[in-house]
C-alpha positions as semicolon CSV with decimal commas, in nm:
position;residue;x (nm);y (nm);z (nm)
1;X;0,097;-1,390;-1,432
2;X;0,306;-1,609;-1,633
3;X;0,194;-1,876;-1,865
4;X;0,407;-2,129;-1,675
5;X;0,563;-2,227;-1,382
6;X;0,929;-2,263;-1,542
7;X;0,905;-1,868;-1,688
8;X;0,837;-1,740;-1,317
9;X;1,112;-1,934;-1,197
10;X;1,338;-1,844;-1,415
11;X;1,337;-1,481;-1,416
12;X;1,243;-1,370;-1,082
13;X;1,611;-1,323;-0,972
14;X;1,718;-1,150;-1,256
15;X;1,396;-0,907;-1,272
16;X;1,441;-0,842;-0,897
17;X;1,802;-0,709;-0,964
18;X;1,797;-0,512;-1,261
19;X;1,457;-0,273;-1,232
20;X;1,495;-0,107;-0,907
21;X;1,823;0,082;-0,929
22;X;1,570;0,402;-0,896
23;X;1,320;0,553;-0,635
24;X;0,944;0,564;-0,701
25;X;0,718;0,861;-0,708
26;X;0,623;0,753;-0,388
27;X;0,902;0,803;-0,135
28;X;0,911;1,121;-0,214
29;X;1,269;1,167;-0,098
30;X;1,212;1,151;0,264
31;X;1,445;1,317;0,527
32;X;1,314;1,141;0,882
33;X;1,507;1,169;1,146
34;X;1,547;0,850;1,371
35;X;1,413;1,018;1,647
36;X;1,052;1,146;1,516
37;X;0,727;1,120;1,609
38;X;0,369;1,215;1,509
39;X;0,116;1,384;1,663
40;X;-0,153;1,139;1,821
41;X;-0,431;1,386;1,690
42;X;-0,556;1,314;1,297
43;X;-0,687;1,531;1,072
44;X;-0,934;1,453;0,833
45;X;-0,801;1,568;0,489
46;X;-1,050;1,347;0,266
47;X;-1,410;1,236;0,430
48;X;-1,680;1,326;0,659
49;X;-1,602;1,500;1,005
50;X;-1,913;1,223;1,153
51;X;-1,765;0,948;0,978
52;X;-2,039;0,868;0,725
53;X;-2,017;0,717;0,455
54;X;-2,159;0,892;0,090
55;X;-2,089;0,918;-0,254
56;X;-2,103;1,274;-0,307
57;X;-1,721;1,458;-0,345
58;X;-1,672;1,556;-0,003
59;X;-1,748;1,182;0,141
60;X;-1,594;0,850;0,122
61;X;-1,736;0,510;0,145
62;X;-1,476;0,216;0,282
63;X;-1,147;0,377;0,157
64;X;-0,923;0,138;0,037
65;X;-0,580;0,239;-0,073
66;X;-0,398;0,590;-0,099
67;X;-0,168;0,766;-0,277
68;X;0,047;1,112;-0,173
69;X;0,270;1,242;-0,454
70;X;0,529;1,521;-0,441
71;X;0,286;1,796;-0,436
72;X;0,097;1,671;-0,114
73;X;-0,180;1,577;-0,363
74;X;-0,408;1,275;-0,222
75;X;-0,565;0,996;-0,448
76;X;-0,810;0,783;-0,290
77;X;-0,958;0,436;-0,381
78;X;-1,352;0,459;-0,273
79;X;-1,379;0,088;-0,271
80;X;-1,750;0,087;-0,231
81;X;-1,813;0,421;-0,471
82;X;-1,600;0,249;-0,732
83;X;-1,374;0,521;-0,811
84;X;-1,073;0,721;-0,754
85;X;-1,100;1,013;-0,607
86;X;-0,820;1,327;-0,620
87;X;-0,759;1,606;-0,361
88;X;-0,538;1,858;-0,367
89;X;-0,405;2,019;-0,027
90;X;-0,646;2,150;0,201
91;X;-0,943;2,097;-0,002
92;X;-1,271;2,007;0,110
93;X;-1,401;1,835;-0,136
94;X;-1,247;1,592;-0,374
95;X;-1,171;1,524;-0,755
96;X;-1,326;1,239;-0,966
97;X;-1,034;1,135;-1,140
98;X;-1,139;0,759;-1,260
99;X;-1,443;0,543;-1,196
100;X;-1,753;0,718;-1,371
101;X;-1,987;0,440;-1,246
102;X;-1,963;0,089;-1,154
103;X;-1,866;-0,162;-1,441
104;X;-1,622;-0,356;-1,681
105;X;-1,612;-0,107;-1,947
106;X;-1,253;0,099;-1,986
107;X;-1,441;0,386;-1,784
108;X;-1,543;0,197;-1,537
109;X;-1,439;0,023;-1,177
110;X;-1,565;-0,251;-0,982
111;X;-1,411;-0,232;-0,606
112;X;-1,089;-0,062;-0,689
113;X;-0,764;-0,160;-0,489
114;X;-0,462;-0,098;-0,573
115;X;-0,344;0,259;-0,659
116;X;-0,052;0,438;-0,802
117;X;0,040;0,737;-1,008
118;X;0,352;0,687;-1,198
119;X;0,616;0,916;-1,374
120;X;0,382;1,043;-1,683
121;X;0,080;1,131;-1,418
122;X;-0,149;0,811;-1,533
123;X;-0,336;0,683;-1,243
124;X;-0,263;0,302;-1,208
125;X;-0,572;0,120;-1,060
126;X;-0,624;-0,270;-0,941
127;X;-0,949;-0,273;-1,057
128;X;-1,034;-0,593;-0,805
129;X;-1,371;-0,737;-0,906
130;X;-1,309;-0,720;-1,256
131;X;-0,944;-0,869;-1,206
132;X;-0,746;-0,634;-1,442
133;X;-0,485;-0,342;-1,379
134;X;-0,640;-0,045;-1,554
135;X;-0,425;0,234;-1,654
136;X;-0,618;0,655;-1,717
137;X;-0,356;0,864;-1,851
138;X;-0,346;1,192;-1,712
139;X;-0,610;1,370;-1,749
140;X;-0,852;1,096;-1,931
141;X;-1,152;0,868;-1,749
142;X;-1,073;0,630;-2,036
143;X;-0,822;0,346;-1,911
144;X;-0,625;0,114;-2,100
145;X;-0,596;-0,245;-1,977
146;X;-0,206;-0,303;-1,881
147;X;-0,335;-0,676;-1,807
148;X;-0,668;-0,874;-1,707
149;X;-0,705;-1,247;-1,561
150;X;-0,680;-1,483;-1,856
151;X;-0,585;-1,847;-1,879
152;X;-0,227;-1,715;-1,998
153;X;-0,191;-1,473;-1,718
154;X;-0,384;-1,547;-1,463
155;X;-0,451;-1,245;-1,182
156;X;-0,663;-1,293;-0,865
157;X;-0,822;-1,041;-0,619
158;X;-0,526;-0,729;-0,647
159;X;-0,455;-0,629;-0,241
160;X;-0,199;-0,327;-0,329
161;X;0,021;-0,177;-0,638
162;X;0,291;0,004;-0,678
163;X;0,508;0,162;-0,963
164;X;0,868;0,274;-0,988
165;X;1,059;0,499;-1,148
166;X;1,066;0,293;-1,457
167;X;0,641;0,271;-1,463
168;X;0,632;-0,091;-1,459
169;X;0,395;-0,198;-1,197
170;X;0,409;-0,432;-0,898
171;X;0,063;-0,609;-0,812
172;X;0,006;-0,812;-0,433
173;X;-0,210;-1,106;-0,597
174;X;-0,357;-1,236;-0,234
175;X;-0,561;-1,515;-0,427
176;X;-0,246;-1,633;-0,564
177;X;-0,021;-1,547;-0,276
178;X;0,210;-1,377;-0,478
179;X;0,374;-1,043;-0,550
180;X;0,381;-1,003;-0,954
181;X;0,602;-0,746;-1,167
182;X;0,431;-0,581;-1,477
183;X;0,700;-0,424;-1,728
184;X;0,502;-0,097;-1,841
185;X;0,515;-0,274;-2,214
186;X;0,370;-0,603;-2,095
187;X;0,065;-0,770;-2,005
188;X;0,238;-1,094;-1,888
189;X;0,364;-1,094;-1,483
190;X;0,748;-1,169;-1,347
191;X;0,641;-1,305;-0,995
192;X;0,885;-1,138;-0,747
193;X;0,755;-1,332;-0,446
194;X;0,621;-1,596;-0,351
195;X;0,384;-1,796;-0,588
196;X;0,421;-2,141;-0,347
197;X;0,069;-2,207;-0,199
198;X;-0,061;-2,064;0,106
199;X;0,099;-2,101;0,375
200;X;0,367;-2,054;0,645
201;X;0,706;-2,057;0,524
202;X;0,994;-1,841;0,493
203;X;0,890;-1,865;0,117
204;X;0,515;-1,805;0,112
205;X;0,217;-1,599;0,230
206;X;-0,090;-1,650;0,311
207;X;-0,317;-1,389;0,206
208;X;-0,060;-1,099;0,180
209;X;-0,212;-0,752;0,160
210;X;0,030;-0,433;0,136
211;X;0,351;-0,430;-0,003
212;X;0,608;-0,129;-0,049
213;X;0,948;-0,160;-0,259
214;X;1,239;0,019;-0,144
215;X;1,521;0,183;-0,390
216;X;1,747;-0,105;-0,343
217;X;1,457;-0,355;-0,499
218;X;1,397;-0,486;-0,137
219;X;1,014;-0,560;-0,104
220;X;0,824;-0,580;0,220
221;X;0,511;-0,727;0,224
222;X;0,218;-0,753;0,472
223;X;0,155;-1,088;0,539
224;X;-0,225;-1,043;0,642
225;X;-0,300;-1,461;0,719
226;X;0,058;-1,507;0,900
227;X;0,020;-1,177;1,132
228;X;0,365;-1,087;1,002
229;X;0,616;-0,831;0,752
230;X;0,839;-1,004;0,546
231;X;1,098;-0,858;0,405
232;X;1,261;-0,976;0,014
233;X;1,544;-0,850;-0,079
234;X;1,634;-0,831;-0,429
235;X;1,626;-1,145;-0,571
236;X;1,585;-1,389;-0,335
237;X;1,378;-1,692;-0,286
238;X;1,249;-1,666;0,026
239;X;1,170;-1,364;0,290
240;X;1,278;-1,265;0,626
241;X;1,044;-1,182;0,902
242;X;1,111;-0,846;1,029
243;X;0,805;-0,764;1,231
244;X;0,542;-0,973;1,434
245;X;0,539;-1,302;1,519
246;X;0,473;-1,606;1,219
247;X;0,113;-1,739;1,312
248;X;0,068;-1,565;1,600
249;X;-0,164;-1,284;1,652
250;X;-0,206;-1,025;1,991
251;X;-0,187;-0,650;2,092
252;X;0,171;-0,649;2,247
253;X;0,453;-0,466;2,107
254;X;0,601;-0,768;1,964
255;X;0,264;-0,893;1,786
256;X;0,068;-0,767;1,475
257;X;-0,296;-0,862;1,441
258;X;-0,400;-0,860;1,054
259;X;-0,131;-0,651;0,914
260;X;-0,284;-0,500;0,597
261;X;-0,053;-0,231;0,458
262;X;0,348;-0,170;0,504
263;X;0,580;0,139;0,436
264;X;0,958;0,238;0,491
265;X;1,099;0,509;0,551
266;X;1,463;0,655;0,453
267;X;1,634;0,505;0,801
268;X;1,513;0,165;0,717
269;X;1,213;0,178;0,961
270;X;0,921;0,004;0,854
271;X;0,540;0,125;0,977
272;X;0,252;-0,079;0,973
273;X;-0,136;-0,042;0,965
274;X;-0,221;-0,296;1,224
275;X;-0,599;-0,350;1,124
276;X;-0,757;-0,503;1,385
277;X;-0,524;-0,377;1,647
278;X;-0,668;-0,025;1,503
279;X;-0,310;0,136;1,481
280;X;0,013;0,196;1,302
281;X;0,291;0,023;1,436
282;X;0,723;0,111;1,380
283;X;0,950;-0,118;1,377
284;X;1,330;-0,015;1,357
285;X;1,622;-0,212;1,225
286;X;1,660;-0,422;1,534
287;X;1,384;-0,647;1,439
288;X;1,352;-0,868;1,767
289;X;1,272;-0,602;2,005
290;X;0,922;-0,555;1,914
291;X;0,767;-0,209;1,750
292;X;0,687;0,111;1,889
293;X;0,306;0,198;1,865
294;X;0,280;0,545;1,648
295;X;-0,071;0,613;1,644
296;X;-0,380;0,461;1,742
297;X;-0,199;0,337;2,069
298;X;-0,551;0,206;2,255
299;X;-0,564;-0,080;2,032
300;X;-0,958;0,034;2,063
301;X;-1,169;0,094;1,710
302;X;-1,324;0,457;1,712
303;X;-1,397;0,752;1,556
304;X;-1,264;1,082;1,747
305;X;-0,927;1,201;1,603
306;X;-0,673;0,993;1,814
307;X;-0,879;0,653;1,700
308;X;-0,849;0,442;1,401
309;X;-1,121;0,186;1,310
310;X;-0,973;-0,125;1,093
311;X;-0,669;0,139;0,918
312;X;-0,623;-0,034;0,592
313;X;-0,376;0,170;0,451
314;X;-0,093;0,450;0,473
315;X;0,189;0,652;0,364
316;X;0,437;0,929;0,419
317;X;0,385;1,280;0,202
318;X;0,725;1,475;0,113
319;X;0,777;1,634;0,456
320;X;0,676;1,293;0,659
321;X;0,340;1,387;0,803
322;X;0,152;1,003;0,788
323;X;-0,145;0,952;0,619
324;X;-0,422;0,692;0,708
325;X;-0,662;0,509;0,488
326;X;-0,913;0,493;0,813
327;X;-1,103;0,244;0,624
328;X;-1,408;0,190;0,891
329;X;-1,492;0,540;0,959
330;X;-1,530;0,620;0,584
331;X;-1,218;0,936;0,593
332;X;-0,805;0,978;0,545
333;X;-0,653;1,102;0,864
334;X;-0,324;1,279;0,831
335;X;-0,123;1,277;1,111
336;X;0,145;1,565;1,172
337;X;0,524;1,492;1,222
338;X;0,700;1,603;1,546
339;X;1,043;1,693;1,509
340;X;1,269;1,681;1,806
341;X;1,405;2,082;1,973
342;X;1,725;1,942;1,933
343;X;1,834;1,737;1,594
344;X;1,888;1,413;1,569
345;X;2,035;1,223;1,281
346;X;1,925;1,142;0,947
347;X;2,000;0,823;0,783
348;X;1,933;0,706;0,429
């Protein structure tokens, strides 16, 4: 999102370095240990129990991203109800907390995205179809617009957002195969990766979906076209691959098939909604040995509570239970942690 190609260049490395020295609202302090697991049963905390899709407060209608801050509280972007949608712990039935109908005006969303909450309780919303990053303060359905596809900053179809601890924002532009930084007093982007055509290398993307910064500034991003995660660290000018294979696309252990969303958690593990393998997928620090399936091990699209169909998005809450944006049966599954009878260590 900046006016030229010489501005993106020149300040990506120093951006990268000097904003992240902090942990976002959405890590949530995690305390994993290495040897966890997760129940293989969900349970649908936001949704219909059958799976169908509505637009009253208790249903969904293709979930798109999610959001779980410190108080277990879930935000959910109903990508076809056009809003976002709060609930707080074992509720039933949700809170309209942005999105009073479908539109461009600074009430409105059109196909919501993206979704954050940062540090003052605003909700922070890629408002996709009308290609701006709206911003409700807490407690208002009025946004402001924290930046909008122009000429000077252009911004394609928004795949995921985050924000740190500092509120500025970071926006997966998948038209532009790019990851873009938004300081929370600017409209104009600091691209943090990418921004070199589609395609295969170390230094591109092609189509990249989820993407998840780390408290070092390290940014892993799901590269949805490639079948891959690559990981940025701060500052640099091209990624690593640290899970699947580049171009290649299967059910094995070593393969990812449409990778749409990416976490990490405070070992350095890094989990994966694996869309059309229908599961979430680990992958430790010893990248070339392949992942460990978590949940949704079939690789089969369904509805009972140990299926996915086409999970689009997840994270961790505060005492690392995994949520799931189960995008084709309309709900959020939330899937319990399993700690060990014996401990195990803690890194991070």
């Amino acid at each position: 999102m900046t006016t030229t190609t010489t501005t993106m260049t020149t300040t990506t490395t120093t951006t990268a370095t000097t904003t992240m020295p902090c942990i976002s609202v959405g890590i949530n302090g995690l305390n994993i240990p290495i040897c966890a697991t997760w129940n293989q049963t969900g349970i649908t905390v936001a949704g219909n129990q059958n799976t169908a899709a509505g637009s009253n407060l208790a249903s969904l209608a293709y979930p798109i991203d999610i959001f779980v801050d410190n108080n277990y509280t879930l935000f959910v972007a109903d990508g076809n109800n056009n809003r976002i949608v709060m609930y707080y712990e074992n509720a039933a039935s949700g809170i309209l907390v942005a999105g009073t109908s479908t539109g461009s005006g600074s009430s409105q969303l059109n196909q919501p995205k993206g979704i954050s909450v940062d540090q003052t309780g605003a909700v922070v919303v890629g408002d996709t179809s009308n290609y701006r990053i709206q911003k409700f303060p807490y407690g208002s359905m009025v946004a402001t617009t924290v930046t909008a596809n122009s000429g000077s900053s252009p911004l394609g179809i928004t795949r995921d957002l985050h924000t740190d601890c500092n509120d500025d924002i970071y926006v997966t532009d998948s038209d532009n195969n790019r990851v873009v930084m938004f300081y929370q007093s600017s409209s104009i982007g600091v691209v943090v990766a990418g921004n070199n055509g589609a395609g295969s290398a170390a230094n591109q993307f092609s189509t990249p979906y989820g993407s998840f910064i780390d408290q070092n500034g390290t940014l892993y991003v799901a590269d949805y076209g490639n079948h891959r995660v690559q990981m940025w660290p701060a500052g640099a000018t091209s990624g690593i691959t640290v899970a699947g294979i580049t171009g290649s696309y299967g059910s094995s252990l070593m393969h990812l098939n449409y990778p749409d969303a990416v976490i990490v958690d405070n070992n350095g593990y890094i989990y994966i909604a694996d869309s059309v393998n229908n599961r979430i997928m680990k992958w430790t620090t010893n990248y070339t040995i392949g992942g460990v399936c978590v949940v949704g091990c079939t690789t089969i699209a369904g509805s009972s509570p140990t299926h996915l169909n086409s999970p689009r998005d997840i994270r961790f809450d505060p005492s690392g239970n995994i949520y799931v944006s189960d995008q084709g049966n309309n709900r959020i599954q939330k899937f319990m942690i399993e700690l060990p009878a014996s401990s195990c260590p803690i890194s991070g």
